[in-house]
C-alpha positions as CSV (number, residue, x, y, z in Angstrom):
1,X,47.2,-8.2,5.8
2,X,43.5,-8.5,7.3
3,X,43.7,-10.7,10.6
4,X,41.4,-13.4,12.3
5,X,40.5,-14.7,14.7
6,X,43.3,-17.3,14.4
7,X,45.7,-14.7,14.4
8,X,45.0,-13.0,17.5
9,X,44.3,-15.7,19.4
10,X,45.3,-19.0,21.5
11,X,43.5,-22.4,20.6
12,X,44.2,-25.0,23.5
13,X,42.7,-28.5,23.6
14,X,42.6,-28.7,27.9
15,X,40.5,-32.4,27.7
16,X,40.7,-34.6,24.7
17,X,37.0,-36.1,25.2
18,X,35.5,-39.0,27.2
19,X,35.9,-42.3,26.2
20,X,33.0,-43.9,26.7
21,X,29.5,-42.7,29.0
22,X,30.5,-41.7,32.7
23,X,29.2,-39.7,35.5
24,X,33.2,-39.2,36.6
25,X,34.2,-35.5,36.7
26,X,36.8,-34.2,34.8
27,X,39.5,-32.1,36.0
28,X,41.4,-30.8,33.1
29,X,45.2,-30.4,33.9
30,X,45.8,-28.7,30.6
31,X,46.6,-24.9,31.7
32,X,46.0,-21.8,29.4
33,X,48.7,-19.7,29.7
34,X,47.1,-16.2,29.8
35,X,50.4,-13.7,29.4
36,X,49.1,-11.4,26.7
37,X,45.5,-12.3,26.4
38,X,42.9,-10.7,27.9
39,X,40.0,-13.4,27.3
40,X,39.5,-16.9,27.5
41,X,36.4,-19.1,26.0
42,X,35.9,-22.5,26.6
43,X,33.5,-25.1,25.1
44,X,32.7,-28.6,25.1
45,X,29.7,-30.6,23.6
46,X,27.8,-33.3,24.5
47,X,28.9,-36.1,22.1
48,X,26.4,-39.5,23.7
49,X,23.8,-39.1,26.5
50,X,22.1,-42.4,28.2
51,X,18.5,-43.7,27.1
52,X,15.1,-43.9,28.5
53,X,15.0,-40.7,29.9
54,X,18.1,-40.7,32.7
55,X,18.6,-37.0,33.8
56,X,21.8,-35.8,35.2
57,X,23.9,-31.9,35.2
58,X,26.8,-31.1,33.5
59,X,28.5,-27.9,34.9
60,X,31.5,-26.3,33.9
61,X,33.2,-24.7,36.7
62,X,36.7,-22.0,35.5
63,X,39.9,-22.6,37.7
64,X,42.9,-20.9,37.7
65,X,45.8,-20.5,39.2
66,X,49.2,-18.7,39.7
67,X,51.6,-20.8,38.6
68,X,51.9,-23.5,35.7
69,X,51.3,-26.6,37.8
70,X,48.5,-29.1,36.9
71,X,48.8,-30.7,40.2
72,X,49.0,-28.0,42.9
73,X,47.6,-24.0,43.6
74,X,44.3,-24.6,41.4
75,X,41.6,-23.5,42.4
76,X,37.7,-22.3,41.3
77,X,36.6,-19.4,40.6
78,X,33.7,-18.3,42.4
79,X,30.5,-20.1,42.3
80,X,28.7,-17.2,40.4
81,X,30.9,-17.9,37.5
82,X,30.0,-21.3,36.9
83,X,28.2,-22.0,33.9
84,X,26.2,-24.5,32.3
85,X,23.9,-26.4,34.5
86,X,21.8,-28.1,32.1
87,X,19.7,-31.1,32.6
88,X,20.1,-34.3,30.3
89,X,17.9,-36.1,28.6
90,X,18.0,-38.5,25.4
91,X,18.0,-35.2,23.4
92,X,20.8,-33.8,25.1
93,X,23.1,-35.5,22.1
94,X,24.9,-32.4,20.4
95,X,24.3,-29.4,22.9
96,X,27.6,-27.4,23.9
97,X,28.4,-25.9,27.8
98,X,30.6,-22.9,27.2
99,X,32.0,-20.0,29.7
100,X,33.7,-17.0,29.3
101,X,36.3,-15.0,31.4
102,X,37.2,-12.4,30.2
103,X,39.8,-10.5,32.2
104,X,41.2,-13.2,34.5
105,X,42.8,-12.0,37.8
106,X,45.6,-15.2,37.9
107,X,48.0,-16.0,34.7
108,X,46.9,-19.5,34.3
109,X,43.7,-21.0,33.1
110,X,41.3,-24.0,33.1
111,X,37.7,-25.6,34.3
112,X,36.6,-28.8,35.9
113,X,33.4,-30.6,34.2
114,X,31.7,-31.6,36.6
115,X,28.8,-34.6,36.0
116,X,26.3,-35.9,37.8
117,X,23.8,-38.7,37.2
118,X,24.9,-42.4,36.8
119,X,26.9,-43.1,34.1
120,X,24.6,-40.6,31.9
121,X,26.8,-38.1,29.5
122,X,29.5,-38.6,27.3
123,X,31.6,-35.2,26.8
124,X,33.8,-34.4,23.6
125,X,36.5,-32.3,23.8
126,X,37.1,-29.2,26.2
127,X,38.7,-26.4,23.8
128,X,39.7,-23.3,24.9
129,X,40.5,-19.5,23.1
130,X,42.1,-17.4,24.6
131,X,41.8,-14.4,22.8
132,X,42.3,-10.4,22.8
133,X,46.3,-10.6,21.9
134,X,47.9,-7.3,23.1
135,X,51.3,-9.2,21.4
136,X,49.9,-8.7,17.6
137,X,49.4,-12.0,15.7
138,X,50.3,-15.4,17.1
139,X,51.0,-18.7,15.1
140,X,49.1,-21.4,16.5
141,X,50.7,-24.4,18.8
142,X,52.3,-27.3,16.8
143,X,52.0,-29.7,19.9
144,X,48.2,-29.4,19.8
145,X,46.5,-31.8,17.7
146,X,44.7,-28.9,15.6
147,X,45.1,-27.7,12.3
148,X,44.2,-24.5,11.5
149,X,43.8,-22.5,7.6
150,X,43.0,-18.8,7.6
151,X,41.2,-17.7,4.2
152,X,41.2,-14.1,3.0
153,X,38.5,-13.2,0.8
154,X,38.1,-17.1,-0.6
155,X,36.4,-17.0,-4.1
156,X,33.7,-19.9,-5.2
């Protein structure tokens, strides 16, 4: 049976979204368990961005750690691997801040969004795949608010 990307990989929702506009960084306590992946890719979007031309960052910055803990031993990775310093404007409505590790060095992974500006971005939620399954297929989580359909060769 042809595989996916579904199949071979791990969809994790580490922040649900923001509730309402904020300059408050996020520190997402959702871990990624990396045992058997290789890769993980994370993405958020901007969902609401402030009026009249307020400008702020949003910079997504990986952590991980050692052991499954959302509370203790997390910690960045270094600063080169930060990604997504982007400058917001009223048009910043619908652009995405992603990263990419691929071949993480601790078993556990996560980022921080970090926001600066007054009360000037609204984020949607952090997802994260962590992908490259040495295992073979996986069946995605049923704790995790997504639901998932894989379609081989779909007619019209």
């Amino acid at each position: 049976m042809p595989q996916g990307l579904l199949s071979n990989s791990k969809i994790t929702v580490v922040h649900a979204g923001d509730t309402a506009l904020a300059a408050t960084d996020i520190d997402c306590t959702s871990l990624v368990d990396m045992s058997g992946y290789e890769n993980v890719f994370f993405i958020t979007s901007v969902v609401e961005s402030t009026a009249g031309g307020t400008t702020g960052t949003v910079l997504m910055v990986p952590r991980h750690a050692s052991v499954n803990t959302s509370t203790t031993g997390i910690t960045d990775l270094a600063s080169t691997a930060q990604a997504g310093t982007t400058a917001l404007t009223t048009s910043m409505w619908g652009e995405a801040v992603a990263v990419d590790v691929v071949r993480p060095t601790k078993r556990y992974m996560t980022v921080s969004l970090n926001k600066t500006g007054a009360n000037t971005v609204q984020l949607g939620p952090c997802i994260a795949i962590a992908y490259n399954n040495a295992k073979g297929p996986v069946s995605q989580s049923t704790s995790e608010t997504i639901q998932t359909k894989t379609l081989i060769s779909p007619t019209t």
